[in-house]
Biopython code that builds the backbone (N, CA, C, O; Angstrom):
import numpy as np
from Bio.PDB.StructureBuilder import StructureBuilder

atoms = [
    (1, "UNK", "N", (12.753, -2.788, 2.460)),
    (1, "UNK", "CA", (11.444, -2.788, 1.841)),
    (1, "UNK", "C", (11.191, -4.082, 1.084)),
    (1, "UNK", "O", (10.217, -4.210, 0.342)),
    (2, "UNK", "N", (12.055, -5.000, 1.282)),
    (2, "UNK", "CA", (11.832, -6.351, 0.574)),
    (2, "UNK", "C", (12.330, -6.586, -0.998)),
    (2, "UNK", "O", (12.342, -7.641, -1.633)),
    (3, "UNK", "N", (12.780, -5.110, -1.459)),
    (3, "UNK", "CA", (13.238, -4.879, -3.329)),
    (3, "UNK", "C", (14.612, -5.001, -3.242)),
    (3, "UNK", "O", (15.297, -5.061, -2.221)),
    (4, "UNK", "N", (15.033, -5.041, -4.642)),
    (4, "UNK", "CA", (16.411, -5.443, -4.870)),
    (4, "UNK", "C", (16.877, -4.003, -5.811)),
    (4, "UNK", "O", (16.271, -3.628, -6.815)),
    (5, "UNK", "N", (17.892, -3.433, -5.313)),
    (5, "UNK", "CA", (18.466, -2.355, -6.320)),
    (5, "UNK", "C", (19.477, -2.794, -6.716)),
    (5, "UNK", "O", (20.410, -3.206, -6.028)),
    (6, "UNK", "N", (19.386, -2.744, -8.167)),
    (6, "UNK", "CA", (20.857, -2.768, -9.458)),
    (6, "UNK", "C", (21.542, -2.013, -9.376)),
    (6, "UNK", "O", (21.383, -1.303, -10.368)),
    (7, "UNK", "N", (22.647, -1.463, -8.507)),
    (7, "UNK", "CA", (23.695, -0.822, -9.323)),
    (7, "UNK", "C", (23.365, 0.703, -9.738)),
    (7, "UNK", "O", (23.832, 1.331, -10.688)),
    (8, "UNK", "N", (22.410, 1.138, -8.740)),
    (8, "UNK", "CA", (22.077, 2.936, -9.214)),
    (8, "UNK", "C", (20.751, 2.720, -10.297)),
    (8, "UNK", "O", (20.281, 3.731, -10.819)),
    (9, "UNK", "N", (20.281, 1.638, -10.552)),
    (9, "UNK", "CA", (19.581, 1.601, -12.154)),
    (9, "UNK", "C", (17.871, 1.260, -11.685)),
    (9, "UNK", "O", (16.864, 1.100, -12.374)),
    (10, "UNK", "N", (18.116, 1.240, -10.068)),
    (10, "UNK", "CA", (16.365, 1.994, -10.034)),
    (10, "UNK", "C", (15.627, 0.663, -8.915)),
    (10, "UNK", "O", (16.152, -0.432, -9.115)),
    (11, "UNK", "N", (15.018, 0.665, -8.313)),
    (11, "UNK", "CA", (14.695, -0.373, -7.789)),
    (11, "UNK", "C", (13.894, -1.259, -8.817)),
    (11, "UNK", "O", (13.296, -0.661, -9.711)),
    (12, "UNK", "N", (13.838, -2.493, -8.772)),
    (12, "UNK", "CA", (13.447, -3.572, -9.714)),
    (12, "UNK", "C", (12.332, -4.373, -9.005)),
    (12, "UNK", "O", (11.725, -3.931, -8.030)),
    (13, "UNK", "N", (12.074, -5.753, -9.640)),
    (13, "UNK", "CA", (10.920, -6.431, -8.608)),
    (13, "UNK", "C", (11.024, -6.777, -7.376)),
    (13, "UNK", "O", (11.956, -6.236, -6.781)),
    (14, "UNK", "N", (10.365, -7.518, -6.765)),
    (14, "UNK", "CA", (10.245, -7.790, -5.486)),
    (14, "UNK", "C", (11.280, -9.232, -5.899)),
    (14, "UNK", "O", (11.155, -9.808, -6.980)),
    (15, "UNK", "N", (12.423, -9.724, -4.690)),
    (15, "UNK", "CA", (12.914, -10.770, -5.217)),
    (15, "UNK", "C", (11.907, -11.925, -4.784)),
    (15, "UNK", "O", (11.206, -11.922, -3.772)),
    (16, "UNK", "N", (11.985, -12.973, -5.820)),
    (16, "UNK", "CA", (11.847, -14.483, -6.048)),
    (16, "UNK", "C", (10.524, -14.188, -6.811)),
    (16, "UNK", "O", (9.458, -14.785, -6.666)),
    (17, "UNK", "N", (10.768, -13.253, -7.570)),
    (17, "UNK", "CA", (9.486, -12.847, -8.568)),
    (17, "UNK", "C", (10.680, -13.296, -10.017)),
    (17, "UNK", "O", (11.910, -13.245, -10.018)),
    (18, "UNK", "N", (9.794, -13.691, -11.054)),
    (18, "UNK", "CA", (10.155, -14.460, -12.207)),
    (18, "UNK", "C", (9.642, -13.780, -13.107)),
    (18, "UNK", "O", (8.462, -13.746, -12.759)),
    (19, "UNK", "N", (9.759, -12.988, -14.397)),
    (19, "UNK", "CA", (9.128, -12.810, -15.383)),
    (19, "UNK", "C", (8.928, -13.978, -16.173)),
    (19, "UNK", "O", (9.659, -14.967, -16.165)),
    (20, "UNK", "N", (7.572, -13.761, -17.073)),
    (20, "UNK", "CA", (7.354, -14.699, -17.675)),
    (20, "UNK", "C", (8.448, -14.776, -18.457)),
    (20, "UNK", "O", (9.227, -15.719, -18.316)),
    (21, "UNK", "N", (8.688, -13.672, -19.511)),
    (21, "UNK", "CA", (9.840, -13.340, -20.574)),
    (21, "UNK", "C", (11.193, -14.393, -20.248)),
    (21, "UNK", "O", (11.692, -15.149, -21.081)),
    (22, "UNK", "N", (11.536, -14.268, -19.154)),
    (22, "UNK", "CA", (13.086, -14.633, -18.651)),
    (22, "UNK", "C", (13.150, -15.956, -18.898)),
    (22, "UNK", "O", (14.231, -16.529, -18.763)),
    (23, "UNK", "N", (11.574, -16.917, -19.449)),
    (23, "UNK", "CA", (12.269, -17.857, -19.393)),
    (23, "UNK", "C", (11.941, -18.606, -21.010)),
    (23, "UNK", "O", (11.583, -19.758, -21.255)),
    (24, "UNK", "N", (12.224, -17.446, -21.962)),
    (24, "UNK", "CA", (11.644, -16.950, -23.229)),
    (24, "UNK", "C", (13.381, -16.917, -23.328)),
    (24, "UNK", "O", (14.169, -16.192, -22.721)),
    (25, "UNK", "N", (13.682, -18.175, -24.505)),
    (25, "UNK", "CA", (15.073, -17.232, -25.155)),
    (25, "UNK", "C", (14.207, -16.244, -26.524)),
    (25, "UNK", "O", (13.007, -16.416, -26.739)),
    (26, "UNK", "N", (14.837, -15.495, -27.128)),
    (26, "UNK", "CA", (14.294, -14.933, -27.977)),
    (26, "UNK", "C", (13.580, -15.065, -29.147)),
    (26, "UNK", "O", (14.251, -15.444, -30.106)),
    (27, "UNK", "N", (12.777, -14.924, -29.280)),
    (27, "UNK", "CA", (12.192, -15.419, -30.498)),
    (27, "UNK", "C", (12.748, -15.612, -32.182)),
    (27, "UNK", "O", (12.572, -16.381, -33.127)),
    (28, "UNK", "N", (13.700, -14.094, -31.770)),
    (28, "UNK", "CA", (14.362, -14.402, -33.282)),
    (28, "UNK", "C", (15.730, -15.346, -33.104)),
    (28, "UNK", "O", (16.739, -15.405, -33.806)),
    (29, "UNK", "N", (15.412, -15.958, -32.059)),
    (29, "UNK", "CA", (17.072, -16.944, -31.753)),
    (29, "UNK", "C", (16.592, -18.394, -31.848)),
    (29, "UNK", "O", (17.326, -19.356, -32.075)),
    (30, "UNK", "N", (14.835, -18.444, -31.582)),
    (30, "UNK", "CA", (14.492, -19.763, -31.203)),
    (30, "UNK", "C", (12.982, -19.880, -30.609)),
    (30, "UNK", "O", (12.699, -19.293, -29.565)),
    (31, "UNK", "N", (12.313, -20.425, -31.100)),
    (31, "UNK", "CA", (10.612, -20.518, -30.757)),
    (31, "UNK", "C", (10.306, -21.757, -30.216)),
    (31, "UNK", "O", (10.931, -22.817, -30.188)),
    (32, "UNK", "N", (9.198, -21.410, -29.782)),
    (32, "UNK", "CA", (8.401, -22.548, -28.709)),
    (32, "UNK", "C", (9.563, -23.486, -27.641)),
    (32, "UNK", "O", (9.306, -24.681, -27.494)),
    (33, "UNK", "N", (10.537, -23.033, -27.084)),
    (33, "UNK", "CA", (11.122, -23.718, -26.059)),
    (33, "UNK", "C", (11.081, -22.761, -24.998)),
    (33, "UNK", "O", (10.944, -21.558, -25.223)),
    (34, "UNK", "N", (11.212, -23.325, -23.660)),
    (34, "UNK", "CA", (10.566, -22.851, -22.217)),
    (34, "UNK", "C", (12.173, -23.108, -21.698)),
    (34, "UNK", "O", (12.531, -24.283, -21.778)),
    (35, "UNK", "N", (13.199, -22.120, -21.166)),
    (35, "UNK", "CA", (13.956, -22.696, -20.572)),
    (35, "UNK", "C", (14.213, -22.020, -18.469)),
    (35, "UNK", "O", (14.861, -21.096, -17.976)),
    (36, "UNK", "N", (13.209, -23.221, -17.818)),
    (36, "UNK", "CA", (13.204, -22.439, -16.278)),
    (36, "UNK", "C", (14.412, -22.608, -15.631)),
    (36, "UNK", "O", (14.604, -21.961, -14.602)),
    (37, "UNK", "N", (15.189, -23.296, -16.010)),
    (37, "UNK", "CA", (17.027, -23.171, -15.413)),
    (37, "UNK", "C", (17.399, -22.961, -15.706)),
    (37, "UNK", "O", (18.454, -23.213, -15.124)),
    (38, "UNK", "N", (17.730, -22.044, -17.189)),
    (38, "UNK", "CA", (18.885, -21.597, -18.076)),
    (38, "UNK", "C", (18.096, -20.249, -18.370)),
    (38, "UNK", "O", (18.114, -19.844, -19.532)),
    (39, "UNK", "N", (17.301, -19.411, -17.261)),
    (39, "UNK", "CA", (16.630, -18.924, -17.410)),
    (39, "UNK", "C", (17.750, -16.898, -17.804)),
    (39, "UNK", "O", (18.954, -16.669, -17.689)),
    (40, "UNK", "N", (17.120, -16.376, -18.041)),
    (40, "UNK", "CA", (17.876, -15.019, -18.392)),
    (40, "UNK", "C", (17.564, -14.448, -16.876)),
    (40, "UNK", "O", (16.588, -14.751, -16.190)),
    (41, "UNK", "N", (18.776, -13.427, -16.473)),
    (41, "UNK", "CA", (18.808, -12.885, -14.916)),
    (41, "UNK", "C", (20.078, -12.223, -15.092)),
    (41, "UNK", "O", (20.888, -12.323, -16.014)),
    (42, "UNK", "N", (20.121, -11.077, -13.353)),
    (42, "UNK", "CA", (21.112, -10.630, -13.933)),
    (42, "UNK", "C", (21.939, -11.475, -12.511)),
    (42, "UNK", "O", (21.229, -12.396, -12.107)),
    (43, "UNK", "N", (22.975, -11.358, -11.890)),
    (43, "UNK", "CA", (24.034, -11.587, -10.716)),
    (43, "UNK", "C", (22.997, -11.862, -9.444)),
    (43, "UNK", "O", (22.949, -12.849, -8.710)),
    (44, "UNK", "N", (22.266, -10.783, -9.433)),
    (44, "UNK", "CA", (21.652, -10.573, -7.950)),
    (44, "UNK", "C", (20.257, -11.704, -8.128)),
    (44, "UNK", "O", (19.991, -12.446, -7.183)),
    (45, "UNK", "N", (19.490, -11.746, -9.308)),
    (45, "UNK", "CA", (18.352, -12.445, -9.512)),
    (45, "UNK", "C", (19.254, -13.486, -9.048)),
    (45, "UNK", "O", (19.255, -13.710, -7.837)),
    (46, "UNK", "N", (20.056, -14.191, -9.837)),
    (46, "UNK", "CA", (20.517, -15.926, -9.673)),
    (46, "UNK", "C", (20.484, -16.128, -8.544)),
    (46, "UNK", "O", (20.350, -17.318, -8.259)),
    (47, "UNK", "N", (20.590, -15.062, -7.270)),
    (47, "UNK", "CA", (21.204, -15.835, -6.289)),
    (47, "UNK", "C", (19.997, -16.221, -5.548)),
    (47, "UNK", "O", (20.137, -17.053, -4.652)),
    (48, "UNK", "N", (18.683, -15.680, -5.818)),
    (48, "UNK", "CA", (17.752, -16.723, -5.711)),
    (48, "UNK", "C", (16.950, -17.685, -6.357)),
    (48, "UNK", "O", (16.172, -18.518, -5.890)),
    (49, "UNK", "N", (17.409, -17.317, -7.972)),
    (49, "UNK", "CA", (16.714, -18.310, -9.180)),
    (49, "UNK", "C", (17.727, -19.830, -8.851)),
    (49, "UNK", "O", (17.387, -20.841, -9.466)),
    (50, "UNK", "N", (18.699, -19.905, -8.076)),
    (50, "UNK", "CA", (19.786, -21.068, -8.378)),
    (50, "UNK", "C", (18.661, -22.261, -7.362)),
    (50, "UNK", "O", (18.182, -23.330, -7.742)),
    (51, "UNK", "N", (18.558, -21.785, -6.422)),
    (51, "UNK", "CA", (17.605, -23.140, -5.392)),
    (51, "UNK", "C", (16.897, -23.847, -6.403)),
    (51, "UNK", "O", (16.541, -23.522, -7.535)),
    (52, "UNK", "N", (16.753, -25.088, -5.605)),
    (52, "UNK", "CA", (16.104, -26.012, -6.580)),
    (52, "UNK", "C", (14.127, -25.930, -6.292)),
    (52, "UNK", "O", (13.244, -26.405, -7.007)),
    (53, "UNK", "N", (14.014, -25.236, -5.137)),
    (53, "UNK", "CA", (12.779, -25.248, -4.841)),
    (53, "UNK", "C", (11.903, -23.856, -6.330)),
    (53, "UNK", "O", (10.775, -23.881, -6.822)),
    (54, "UNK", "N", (12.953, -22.968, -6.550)),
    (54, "UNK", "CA", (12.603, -22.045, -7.278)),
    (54, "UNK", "C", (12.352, -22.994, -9.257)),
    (54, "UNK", "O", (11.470, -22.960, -10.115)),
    (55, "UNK", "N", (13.684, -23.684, -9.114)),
    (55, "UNK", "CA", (13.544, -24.011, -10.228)),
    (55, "UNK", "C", (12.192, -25.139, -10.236)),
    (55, "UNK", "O", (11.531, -25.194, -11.273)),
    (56, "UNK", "N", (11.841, -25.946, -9.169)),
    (56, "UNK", "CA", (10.689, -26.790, -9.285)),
    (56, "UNK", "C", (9.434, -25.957, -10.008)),
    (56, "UNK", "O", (8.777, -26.411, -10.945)),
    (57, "UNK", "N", (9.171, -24.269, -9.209)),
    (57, "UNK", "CA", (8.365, -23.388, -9.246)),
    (57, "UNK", "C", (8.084, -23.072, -10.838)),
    (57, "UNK", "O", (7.058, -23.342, -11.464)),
    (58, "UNK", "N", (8.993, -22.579, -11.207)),
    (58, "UNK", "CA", (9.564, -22.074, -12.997)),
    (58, "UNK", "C", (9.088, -23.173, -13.976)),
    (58, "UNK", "O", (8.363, -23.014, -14.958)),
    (59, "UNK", "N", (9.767, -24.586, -13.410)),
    (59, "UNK", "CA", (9.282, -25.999, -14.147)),
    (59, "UNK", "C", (8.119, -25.384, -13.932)),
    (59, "UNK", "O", (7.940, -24.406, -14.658)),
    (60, "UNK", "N", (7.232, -25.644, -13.141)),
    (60, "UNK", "CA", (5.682, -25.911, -13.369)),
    (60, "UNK", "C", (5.160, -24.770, -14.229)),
    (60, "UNK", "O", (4.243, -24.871, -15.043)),
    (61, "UNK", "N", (5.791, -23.773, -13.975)),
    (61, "UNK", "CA", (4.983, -22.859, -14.793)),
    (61, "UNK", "C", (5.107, -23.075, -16.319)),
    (61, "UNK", "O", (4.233, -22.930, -17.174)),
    (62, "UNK", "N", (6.380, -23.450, -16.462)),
    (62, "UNK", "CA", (7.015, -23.552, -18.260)),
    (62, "UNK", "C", (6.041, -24.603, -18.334)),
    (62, "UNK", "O", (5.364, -24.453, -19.352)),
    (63, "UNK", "N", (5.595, -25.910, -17.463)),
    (63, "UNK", "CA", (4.719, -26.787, -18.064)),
    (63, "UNK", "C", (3.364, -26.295, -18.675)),
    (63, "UNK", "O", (2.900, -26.507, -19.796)),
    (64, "UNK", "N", (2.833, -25.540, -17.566)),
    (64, "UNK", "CA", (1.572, -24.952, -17.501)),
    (64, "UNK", "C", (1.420, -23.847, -18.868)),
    (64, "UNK", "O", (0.365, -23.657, -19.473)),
    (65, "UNK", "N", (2.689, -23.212, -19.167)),
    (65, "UNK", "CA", (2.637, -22.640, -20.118)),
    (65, "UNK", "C", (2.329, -23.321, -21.756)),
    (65, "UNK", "O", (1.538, -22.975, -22.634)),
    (66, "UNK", "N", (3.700, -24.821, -21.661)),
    (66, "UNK", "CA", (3.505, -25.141, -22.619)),
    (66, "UNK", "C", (2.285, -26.037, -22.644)),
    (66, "UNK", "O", (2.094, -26.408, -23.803)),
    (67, "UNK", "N", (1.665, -26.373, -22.065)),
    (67, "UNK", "CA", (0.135, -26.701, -21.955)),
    (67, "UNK", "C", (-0.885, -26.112, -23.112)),
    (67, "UNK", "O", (-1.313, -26.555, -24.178)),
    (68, "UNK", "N", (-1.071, -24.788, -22.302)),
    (68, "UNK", "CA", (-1.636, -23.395, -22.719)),
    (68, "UNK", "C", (-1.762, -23.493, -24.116)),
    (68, "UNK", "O", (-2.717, -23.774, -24.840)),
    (69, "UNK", "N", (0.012, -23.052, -24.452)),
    (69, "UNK", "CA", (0.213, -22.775, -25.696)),
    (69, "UNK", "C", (-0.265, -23.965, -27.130)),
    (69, "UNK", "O", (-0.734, -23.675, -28.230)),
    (70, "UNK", "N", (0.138, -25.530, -26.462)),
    (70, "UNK", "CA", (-0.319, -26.264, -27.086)),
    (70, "UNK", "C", (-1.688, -26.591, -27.662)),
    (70, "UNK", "O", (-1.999, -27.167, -28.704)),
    (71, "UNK", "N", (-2.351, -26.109, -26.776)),
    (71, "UNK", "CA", (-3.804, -25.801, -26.539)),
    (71, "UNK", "C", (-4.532, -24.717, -27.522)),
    (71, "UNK", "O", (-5.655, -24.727, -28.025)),
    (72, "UNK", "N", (-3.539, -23.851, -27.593)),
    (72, "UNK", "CA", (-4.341, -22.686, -28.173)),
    (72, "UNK", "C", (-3.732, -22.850, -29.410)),
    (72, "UNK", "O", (-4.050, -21.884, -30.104)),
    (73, "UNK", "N", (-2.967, -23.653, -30.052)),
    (73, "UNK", "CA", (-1.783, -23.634, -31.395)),
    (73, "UNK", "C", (-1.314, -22.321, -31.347)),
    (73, "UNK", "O", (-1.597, -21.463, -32.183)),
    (74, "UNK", "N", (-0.652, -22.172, -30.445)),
    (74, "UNK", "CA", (0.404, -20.829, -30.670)),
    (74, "UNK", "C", (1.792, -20.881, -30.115)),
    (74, "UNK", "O", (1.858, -21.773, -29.270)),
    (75, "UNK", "N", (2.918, -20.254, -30.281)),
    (75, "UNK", "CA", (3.690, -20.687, -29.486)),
    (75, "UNK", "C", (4.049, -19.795, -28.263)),
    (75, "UNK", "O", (3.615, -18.664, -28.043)),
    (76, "UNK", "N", (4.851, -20.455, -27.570)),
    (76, "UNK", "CA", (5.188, -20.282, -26.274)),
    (76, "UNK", "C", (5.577, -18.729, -25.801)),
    (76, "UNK", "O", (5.628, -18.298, -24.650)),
    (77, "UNK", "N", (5.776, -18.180, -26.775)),
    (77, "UNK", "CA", (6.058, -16.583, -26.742)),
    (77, "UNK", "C", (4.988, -16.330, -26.595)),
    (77, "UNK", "O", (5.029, -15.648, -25.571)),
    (78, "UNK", "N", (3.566, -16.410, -27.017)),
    (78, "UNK", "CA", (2.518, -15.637, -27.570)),
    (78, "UNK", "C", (1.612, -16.163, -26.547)),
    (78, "UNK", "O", (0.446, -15.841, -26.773)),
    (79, "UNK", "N", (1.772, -16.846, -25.531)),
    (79, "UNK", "CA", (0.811, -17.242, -24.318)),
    (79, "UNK", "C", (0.337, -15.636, -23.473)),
    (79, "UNK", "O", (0.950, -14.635, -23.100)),
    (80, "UNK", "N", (-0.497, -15.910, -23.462)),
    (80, "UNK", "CA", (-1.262, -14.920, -22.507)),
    (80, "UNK", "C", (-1.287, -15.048, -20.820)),
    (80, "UNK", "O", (-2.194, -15.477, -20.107)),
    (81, "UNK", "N", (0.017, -14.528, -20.450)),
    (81, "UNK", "CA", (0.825, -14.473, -19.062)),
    (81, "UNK", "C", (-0.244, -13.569, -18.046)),
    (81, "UNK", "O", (0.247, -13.248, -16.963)),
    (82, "UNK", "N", (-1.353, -13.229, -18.253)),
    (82, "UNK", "CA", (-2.924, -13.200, -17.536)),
    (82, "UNK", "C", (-3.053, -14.091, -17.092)),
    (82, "UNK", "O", (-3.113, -14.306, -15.881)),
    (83, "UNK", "N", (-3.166, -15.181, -18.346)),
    (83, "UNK", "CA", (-4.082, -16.514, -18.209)),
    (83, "UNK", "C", (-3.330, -17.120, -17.682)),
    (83, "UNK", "O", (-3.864, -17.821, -16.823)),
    (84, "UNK", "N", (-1.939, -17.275, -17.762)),
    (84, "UNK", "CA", (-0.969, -18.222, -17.194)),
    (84, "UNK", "C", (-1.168, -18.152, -15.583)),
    (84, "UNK", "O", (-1.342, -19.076, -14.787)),
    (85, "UNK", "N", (-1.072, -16.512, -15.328)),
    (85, "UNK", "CA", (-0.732, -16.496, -14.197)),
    (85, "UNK", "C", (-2.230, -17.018, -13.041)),
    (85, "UNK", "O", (-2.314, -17.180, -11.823)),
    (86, "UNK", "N", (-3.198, -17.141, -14.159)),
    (86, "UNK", "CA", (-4.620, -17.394, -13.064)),
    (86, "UNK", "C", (-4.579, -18.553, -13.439)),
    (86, "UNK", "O", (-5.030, -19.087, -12.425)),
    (87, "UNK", "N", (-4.325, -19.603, -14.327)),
    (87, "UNK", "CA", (-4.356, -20.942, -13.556)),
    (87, "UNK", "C", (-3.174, -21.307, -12.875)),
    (87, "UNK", "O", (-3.072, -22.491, -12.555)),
    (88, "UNK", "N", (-2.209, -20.483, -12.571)),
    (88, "UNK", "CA", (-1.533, -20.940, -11.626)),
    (88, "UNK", "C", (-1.764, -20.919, -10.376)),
    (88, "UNK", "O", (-1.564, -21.708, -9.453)),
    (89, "UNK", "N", (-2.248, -19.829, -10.481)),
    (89, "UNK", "CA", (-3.335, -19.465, -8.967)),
    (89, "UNK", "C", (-4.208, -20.616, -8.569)),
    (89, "UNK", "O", (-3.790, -21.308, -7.640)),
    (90, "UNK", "N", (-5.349, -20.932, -9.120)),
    (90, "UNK", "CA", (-5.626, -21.936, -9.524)),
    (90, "UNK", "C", (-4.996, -23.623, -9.015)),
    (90, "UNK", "O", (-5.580, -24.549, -8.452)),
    (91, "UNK", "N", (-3.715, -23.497, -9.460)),
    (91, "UNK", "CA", (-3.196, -24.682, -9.287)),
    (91, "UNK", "C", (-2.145, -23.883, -8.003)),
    (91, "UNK", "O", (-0.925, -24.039, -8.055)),
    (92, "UNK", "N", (-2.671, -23.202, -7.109)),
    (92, "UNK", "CA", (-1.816, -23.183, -5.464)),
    (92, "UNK", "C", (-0.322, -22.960, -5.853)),
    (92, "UNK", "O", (0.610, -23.341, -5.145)),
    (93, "UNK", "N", (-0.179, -22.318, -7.026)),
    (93, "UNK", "CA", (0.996, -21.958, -7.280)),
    (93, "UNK", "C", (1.246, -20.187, -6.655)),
    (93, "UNK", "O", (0.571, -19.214, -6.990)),
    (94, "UNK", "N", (2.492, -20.202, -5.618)),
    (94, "UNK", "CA", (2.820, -18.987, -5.258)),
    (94, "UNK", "C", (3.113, -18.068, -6.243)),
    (94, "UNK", "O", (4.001, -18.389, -7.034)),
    (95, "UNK", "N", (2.592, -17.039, -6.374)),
    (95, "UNK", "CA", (3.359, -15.807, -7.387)),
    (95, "UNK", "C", (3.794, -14.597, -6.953)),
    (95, "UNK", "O", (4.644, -13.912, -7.522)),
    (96, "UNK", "N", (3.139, -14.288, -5.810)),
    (96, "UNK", "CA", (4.140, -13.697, -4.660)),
    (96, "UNK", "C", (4.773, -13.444, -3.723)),
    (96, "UNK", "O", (4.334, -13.951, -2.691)),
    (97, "UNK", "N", (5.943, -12.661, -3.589)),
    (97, "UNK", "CA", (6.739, -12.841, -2.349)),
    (97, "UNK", "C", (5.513, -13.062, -0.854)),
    (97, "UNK", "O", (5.951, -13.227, 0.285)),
]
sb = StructureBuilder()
sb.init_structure("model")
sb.init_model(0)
sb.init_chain("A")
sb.init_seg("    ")
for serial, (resi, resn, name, xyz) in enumerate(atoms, 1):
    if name == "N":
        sb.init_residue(resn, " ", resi, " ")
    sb.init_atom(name, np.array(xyz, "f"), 0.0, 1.0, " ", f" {name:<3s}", serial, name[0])
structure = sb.get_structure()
């Protein structure tokens, strides 16, 4: 069906799908930094987050994000991943499989 199952723990997204979050270290650890290669995942995500074509993908978005955020004076947590995701659209960026 194109999904990835964890380990009994339920089917999850469609792979080479990215949450915005994942590339969010935590807020109470650290604000306004975007990290799209040191991104949070579990075993099975990496093994398609590792390509470099994915990480090009992630870059643009963390740009587009920190854009956004700069834009609106807020930080990078608090972007509105709506809006993110329609000018990415916008900018011919794939968001799904």
């Amino acid at each position: 069906e194109g999904r990835v199952n964890l380990g009994g723990k339920g089917v999850l997204q469609a792979p080479f799908q990215t949450p915005y979050d994942a590339l969010l270290p935590k807020r109470t650890d650290l604000t306004n930094v975007l990290v799209p290669v040191a991104c949070s995942s579990s075993h099975i995500r990496f093994n398609a987050i590792r390509m470099e074509p994915v990480w090009a993908i992630q870059g643009h978005a963390a740009g587009s994000a920190a854009a956004m955020a700069l834009a609106a004076g807020v930080a990078v947590q608090d972007v509105d991943v709506a809006l993110l995701q329609e000018l990415l659209r916008k900018q011919k960026q794939k968001l799904e499989p």
